[in-house]
N, C-alpha and C positions, 0 to 999 in steps of 0.2 A: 560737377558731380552728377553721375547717373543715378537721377533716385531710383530709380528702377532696378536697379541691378544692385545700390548700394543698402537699400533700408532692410529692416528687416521686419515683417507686418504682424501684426498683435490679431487681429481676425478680417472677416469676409464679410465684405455686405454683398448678397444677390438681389440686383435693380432690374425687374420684369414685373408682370401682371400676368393675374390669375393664381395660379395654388403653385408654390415653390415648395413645399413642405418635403416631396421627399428630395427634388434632388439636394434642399440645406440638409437632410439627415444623411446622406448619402456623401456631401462635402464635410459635414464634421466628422466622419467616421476614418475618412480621409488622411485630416487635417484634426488629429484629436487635439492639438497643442492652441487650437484657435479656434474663437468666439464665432459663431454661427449664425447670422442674422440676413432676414428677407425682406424687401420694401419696394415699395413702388417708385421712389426718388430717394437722391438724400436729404431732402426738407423731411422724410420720414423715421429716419434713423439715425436723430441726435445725439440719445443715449451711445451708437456705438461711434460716430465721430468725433464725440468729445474724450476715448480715452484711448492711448496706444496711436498707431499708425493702419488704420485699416486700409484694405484693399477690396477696392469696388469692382465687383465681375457681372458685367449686362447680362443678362439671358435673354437676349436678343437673337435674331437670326441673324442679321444683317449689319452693317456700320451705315445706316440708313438716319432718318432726321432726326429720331428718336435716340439715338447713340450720341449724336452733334451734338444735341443737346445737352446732354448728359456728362460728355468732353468739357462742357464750356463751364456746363456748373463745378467739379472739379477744377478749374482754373480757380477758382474761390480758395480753394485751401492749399494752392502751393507749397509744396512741399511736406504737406501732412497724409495725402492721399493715393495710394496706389493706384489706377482704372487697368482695366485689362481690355482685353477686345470681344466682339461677340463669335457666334458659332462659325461661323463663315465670314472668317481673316484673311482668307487666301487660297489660290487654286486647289493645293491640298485637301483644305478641310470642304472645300464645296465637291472634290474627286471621294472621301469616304465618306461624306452625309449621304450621296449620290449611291455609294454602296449601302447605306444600312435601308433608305430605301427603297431601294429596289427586292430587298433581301422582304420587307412587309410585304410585297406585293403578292408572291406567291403565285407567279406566272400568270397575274390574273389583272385585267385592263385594267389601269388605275388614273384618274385624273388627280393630281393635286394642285391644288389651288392656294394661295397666299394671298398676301395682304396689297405688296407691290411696294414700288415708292418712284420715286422721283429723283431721287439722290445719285450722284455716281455709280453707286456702287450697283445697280439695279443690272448691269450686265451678268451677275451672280445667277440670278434667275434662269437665265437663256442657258449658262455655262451649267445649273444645275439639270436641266430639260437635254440637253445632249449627253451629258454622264448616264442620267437616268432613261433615256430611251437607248442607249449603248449596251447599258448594264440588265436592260429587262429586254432587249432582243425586239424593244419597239412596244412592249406592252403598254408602257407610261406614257401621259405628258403632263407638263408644268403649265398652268394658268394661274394669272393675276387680275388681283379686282382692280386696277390703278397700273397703268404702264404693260410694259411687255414682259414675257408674251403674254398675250392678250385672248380674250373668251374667241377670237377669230380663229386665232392658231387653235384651239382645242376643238372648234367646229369643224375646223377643216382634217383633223388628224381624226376623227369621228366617222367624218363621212366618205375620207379616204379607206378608212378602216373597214367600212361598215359595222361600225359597232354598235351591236343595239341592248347593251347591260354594262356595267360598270361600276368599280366601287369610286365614288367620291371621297377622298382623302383631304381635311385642312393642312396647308403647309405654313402652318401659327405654332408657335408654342402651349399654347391651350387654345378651351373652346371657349374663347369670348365672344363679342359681340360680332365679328365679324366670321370667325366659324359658324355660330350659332343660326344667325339672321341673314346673314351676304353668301352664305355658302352652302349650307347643311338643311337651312330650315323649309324649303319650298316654298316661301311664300315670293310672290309675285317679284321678278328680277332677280332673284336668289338663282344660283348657281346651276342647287338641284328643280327649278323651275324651269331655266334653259332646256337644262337635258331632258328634265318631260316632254318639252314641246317638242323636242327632235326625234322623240318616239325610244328614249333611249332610256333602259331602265335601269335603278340607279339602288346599290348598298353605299349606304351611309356611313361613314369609318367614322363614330364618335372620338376621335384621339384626337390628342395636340401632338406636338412631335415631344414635350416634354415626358408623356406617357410611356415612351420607347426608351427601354433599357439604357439600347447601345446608344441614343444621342444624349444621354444624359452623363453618360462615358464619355463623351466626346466632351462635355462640358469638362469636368472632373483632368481631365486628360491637357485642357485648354489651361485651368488650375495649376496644375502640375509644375506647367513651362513658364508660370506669370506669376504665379503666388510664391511660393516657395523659395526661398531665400538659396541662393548657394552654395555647395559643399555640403 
């Protein structure tokens, strides 16, 4: 039996960090016929795993260590548990992140920067750094704190460039700890600390990517194809 295709799901849990609030109001408005709940794992939302068949949607960027995890704990409740995937499943969805974007950038030099990982899946990054330097005519690049591409690749497309301003963009879903402090904050090794030292001066894009309309669409849209029962 394909549970997947066969159950039929009583509500949502969205599994990320930081503030979920609107895109769950933006999923139950959706999804008026189902329950609406945010948490950081499922050891956090027992109330809503104890009743119906819920279905758990990461808001994640990636299928990176954090999603494994997440995979494995779901293995716990076989057959009571829906998971779905995160924002970037596949060539597609990393071809219109790529476009929405680019679409913020408003023809104006933008570094974005993410968290990175280790995981297979970390080719996503590079494939989003060639969409986005395609779709902005070279304005953009993609750097990682952990893995490639790497703070070298964003030097050298810098001083290829001669670029000497720029907005620094987090490529996180919110501004936690590592937007905050590893990327945005200037203090010494932080991001925007680099680019002072290269002489290069720097807007701050207070945003996660969950703050943008259109990727929160994208979630919603991700909902659509995974939640939703057939017919």
């Amino acid at each position: 039996m394909n549970f997947h295709k066969m159950s039929i799901y009583t509500g949502i849990i969205l599994i990320g960090f930081g503030d979920l609030s609107v895109l769950a109001a933006e999923t139950a408005a959706c999804f008026p016929g189902a329950a609406v709940v945010t948490a950081r794992s499922l050891s956090e939302a027992p109330e809503a795993l104890g009743a119906g068949t819920p279905f758990v949607q990461p808001v994640y960027l990636l299928p990176g260590v954090k999603y494994e995890a997440l995979r494995q704990e779901t293995k716990r409740h076989v057959g009571r548990i829906g998971l779905g995937k995160p924002l970037l499943r596949n060539e597609s969805a990393v071809g219109r992140l790529g476009g929405v974007l680019a679409e913020t950038c408003e023809n104006r030099r933008t570094l974005f920067v993410g968290h990175g990982t280790g995981a297979r899946c970390a080719w996503m990054y590079t494939a989003l750094q060639a969409v986005l330097h395609q779709r902005s005519g070279g304005r953009t690049c993609v750097s990682v704190l952990d893995g490639a591409p790497g703070w070298a690749a964003a030097r050298r497309w810098i001083i290829d460039h001669k670029i000497d301003a720029l907005r620094l963009a987090p490529l996180t879903m919110g501004l936690g700890r590592h937007a905050g402090a590893d990327i945005l904050s200037g203090a010494p090794g932080s991001v925007r600390a680099r680019l002072a030292a290269l002489g290069v001066g720097v807007e701050a894009v207070a945003k996660g990517l969950l703050d943008y309309p259109a990727v929160r669409e994208m979630f919603i849209d991700v909902l659509k194809t995974q939640f939703a029962p057939p017919g």
